[in-house]
Phi, psi and omega in degrees: 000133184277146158319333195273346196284313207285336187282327174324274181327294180303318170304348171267009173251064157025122157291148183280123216291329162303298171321331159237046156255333178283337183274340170250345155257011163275036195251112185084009198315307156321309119009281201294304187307294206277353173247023155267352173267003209252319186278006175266328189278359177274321176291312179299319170293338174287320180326278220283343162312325178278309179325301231234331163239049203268170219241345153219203188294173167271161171255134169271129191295136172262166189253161198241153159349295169274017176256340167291304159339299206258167252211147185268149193201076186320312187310001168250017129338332173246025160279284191313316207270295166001319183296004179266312132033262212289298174321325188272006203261333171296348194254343182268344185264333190280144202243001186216145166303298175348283181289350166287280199334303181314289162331317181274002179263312201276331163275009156260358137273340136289329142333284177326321192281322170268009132255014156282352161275341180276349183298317195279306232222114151269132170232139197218165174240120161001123193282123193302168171264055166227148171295087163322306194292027130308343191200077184294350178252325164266005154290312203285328163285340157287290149002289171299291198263107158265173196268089179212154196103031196281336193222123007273129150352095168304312182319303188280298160356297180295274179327326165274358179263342155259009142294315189294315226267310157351289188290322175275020156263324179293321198280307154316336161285354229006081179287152171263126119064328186267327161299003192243317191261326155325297189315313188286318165311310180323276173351271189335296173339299183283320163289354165280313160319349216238335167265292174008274163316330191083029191248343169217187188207170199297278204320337169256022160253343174298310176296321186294304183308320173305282198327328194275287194320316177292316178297300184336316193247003179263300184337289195292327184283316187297324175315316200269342169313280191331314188276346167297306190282000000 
């Protein structure tokens, strides 16, 4: 067998999709580290200034059918806290600064679009009928988070846009079919949780799903346009 027969043969075996998600993701690892923290402390001093100062009146969100449905279940409490994660993985996944920059432009202008709506549209979620101190772990997080900012769910936002941004990324690895579908069980998980908990009502995970889905797919599309020309 000639050399040029064996280079053949090797260019037709795919490196394994795990393998290069471990190659890109030490890569820019600081980079990486230091501006998703710079850019969640960032966020949160704008949040919570809008929280604490809103500018105009607030509205309180009404409940819905479903919001009757589903049952408060502290145990998706370590769903919902999971999105902090979860939110960092797309960016631990991307391999060049080019593409981190694009990424920190495009989920800092989905955020910047939900809180120029908590600026205009103040929003709260309705005081649940429940005992907290039945529940000493989502009392302590109301505490943290209170439920105002509400609609559209950022929580949920972030999160489906880094699902949208996941799955086209797993999918450039040829991640296989079951890591395409955890990611998404993943998602769901945290927007479900967001109701669970009581910290939202259907109508702000509905705004958060426009907001995620929509940066998500403008976001993406101009990537792959961009990479075309």
């Amino acid at each position: 067998m000639t050399h040029s027969a064996i280079a053949i043969g090797q260019e037709e075996t795919p490196t394994a999709w795990h393998r290069q998600v471990a190659a890109v993701f030490f890569r820019h690892v600081y980079l990486k580290g230091i501006g998703t923290t710079v850019f969640i402390t960032l966020f949160f001093n704008l949040y919570f200034y809008l929280l604490k100062n809103p500018a105009y009146p607030i509205t309180v969100m009404p409940i819905t059918w479903l919001d009757r449905l589903i049952d408060v279940q502290p145990l998706a409490l370590p769903v919902y806290v999971s999105m902090w994660v979860y939110v960092s993985l797309p960016p631990a996944l991307l391999a060049t600064r080019r593409e981190l920059w694009f990424y920190a432009i495009a989920i800092a202008a989905t955020c910047l679009a939900g809180l120029l709506a908590f600026y205009f549209w103040p929003t709260a979620v309705p005081v649940a009928t429940v005992d907290w101190t039945q529940f000493p772990e989502l009392g302590f997080l109301k505490n943290i988070d209170a439920s105002g900012n509400a609609c559209p769910s950022l929580h949920v936002a972030t999160a489906v846009f880094s699902g949208g941004w996941l799955h086209h990324l797993l999918r450039r690895f040829g991640g296989p079919l079951w890591i395409l579908s955890f990611n998404w069980a993943w998602c769901i998980g945290i927007v479900y949780s967001t109701m669970a908990i009581r910290q939202h009502v259907a109508l702000d995970v509905l705004g958060g799903l426009v907001l995620g889905l929509l940066a998500a797919w403008l976001s993406l599309r101009y990537r792959v346009l961009a990479k075309d020309q």
